[in-house]
N, C-alpha and C positions, 0 to 999 in steps of 0.2 A: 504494500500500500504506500504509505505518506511517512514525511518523517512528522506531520502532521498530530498535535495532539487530538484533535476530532476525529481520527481514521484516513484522512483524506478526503472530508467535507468542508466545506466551507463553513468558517463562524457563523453562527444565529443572529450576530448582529449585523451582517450584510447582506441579510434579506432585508424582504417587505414580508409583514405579517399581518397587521392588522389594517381591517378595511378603510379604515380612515385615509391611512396612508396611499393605497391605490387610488382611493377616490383622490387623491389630492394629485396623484400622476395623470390621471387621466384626465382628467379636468382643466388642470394649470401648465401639463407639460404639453410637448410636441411629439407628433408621433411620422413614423414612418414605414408603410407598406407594403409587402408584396405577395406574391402567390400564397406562400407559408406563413410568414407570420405578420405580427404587427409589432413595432416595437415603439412605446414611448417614453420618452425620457425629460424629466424632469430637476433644476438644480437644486439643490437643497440650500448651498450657502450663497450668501450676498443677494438672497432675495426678497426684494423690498412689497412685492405683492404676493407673499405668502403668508399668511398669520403671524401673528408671536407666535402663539402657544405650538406652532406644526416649527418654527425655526426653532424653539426652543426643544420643541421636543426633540428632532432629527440633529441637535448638536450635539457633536460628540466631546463625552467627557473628558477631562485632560487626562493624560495618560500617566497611569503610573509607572515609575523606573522599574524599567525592568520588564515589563510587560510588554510580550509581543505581539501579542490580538489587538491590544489598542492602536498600534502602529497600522490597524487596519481599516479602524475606526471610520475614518472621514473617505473610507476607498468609494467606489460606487456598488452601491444593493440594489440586492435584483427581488423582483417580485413576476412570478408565475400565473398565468391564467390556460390551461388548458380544459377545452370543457368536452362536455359529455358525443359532442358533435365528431370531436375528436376520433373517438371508437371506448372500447370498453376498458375496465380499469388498468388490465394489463397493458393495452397500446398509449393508455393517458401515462402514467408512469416511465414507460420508454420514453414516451417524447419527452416527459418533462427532467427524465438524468441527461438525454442529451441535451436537450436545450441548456441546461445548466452545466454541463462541461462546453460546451459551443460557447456562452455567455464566458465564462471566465478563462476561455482560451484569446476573446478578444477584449477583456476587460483590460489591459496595459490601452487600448487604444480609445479608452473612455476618460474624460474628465471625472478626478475622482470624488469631487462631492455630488456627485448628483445619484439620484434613484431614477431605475428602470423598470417598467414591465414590458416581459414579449408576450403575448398574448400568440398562441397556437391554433394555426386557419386547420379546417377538414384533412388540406391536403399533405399539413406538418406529418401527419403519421404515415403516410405512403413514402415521403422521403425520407423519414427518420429508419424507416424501412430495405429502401434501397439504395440510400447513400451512404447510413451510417453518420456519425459526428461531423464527420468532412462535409457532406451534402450540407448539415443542418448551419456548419459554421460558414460556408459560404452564403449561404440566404444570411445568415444572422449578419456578416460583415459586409453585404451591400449594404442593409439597412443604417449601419454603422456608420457606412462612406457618409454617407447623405443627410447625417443630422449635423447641422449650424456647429458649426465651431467657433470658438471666443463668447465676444461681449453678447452675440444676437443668441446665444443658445439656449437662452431661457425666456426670450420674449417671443 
């Protein structure tokens, strides 16, 4: 596996969990489309039309010495939507480990305070099927190309 203290998954703190937070991506962020999925992303810091309490909440705590998950703290989190459209549990589970190794294979090319969700189209599971990870990470990193870079990437 990982030299990873979780096994080889990702900290719980660089997800999206709770629905507030999704609603606040989908709503305030920008998104971007195609066949497979949807992806939208949204910044968390230095934003001046997002509540206090959503910037206060989404700030990360200072770090303490010595701790190396905080160093991850402020990376970008990812939040999940594949639904029922998808296929059945076992095919929503494949797409959503790949989606999630795809996500953090291109996450060095993300701004790291902001949160994502990809949302998984019908035909996400036909390609997580016959492409494997590489399929899923090339649809994931067009999306990727095409979201605003700098100052405009949160308006």
């Amino acid at each position: 596996m990982s030299d990873r203290p979780t096994g080889g998954r990702t900290p719980k703190r660089r997800r999206l969990s709770r629905s507030a937070e999704f609603e606040r991506v989908y709503r305030q962020g920008r998104s971007k489309a195609n066949r497979f999925l949807v992806l939208y992303a949204f910044p968390r810091e230095d934003d001046p039309s997002a509540p206090e309490a959503a910037r206060r909440q989404s700030a990360p705590e200072p770090p303490e010495p010595g701790d190396a998950a905080a160093s991850e703290a402020d990376g970008p989190r990812l939040g999940l939507s594949v639904s029922r459209r998808v296929g059945g549990a076992v095919d929503r589970t494949r797409v959503k480990r790949v989606l999630r190794e795809a996500f953090w294979a291109e996450a060095e090319r993300l701004p790291p305070g902001a949160d994502y969700v990809v949302v998984a189209r019908p035909d996400a599971r036909e390609l997580a099927e016959r492409e494997g990870m590489q399929g899923v990470r090339t649809a994931l990193s067009e999306l990727v190309d095409q979201l605003p870079r700098g100052k405009d990437a949160g308006a």
